[in-house]
N, C-alpha and C positions, 0 to 999 in steps of 0.2 A: 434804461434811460440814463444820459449821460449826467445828466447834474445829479438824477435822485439814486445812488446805485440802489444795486439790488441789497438787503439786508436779511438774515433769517434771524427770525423773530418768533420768541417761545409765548404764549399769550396764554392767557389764565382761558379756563375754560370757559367762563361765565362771563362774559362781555354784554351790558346794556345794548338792550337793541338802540336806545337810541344813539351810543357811543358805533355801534355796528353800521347803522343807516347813515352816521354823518360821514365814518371813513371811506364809506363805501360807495358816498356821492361823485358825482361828476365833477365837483369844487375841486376834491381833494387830487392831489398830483401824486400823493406816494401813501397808497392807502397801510401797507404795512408798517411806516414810521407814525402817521397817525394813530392805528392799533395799538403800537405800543408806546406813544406817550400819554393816551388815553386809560388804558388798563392800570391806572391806580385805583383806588378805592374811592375817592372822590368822586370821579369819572364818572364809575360805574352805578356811584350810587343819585347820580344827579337823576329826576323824575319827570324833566320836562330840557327843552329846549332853550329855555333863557339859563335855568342854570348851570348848563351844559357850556353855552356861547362865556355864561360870566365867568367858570374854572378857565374855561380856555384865554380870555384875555388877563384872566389873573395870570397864569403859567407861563403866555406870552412874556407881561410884564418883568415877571421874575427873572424869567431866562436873560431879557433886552438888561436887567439893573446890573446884573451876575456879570453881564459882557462890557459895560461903562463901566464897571468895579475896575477890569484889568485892564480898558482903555485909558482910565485915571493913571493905573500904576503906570502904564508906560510912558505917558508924559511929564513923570516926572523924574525919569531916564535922562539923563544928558542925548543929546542923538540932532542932527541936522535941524534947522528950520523950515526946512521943506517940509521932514517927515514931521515934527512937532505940528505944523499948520495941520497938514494931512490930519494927524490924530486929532487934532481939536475939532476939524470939520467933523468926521467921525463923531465924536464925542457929546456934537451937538446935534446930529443926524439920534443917536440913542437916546440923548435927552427928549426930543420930540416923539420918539415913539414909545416910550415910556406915559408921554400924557395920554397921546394917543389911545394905546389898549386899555389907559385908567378910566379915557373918558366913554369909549364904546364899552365899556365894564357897565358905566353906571345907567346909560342910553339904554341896554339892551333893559336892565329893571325896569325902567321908566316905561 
């Protein structure tokens, strides 16, 4: 697949089934990157489905704050106003989906 390449992926031998069943859904588009963003110890140790959904909008969220971390650093880069807009669009596209996976985090407990 052109967006998802192919990747080889070394995977702990013990994988939660239910880390197993979600990668291995019809959802998912690239089941071996799922595999292995899943195969941490968290992951594997979640026991049901909502704590499974809630690691994963956490790790979302994490991932989405780590990438506004170095959209901030580059705005305050001297660089065009075209790209500055650009980045700030950007910036505010991360901020909203940062509430976003905070708020499906807390929906899925509920």
């Amino acid at each position: 697949n052109a967006i998802f390449p192919k990747v080889n992926v070394s995977l702990p031998r013990h994988l939660s089934k239910l880390v197993e069943n979600l990668c291995n859904g019809n959802v998912v588009e690239n089941c071996k990157f799922c595999l292995k963003a899943l195969s941490t110890p968290k992951a594997i140790a979640t026991r049901n489905s909502t704590q499974l959904g809630t690691l994963i909008m956490k790790l979302g969220a994490a991932n989405v704050k780590a990438t506004l971390n170095v959209y901030d650093e580059i705005t305050k880069k001297p660089g065009s106003p075209q790209a500055l807009k650009a980045l700030n669009c950007c910036v505010e596209a991360y901020k909203y989906a940062i509430l976003s996976f905070e708020m499906v985090s807390s929906e899925l407990v509920e």
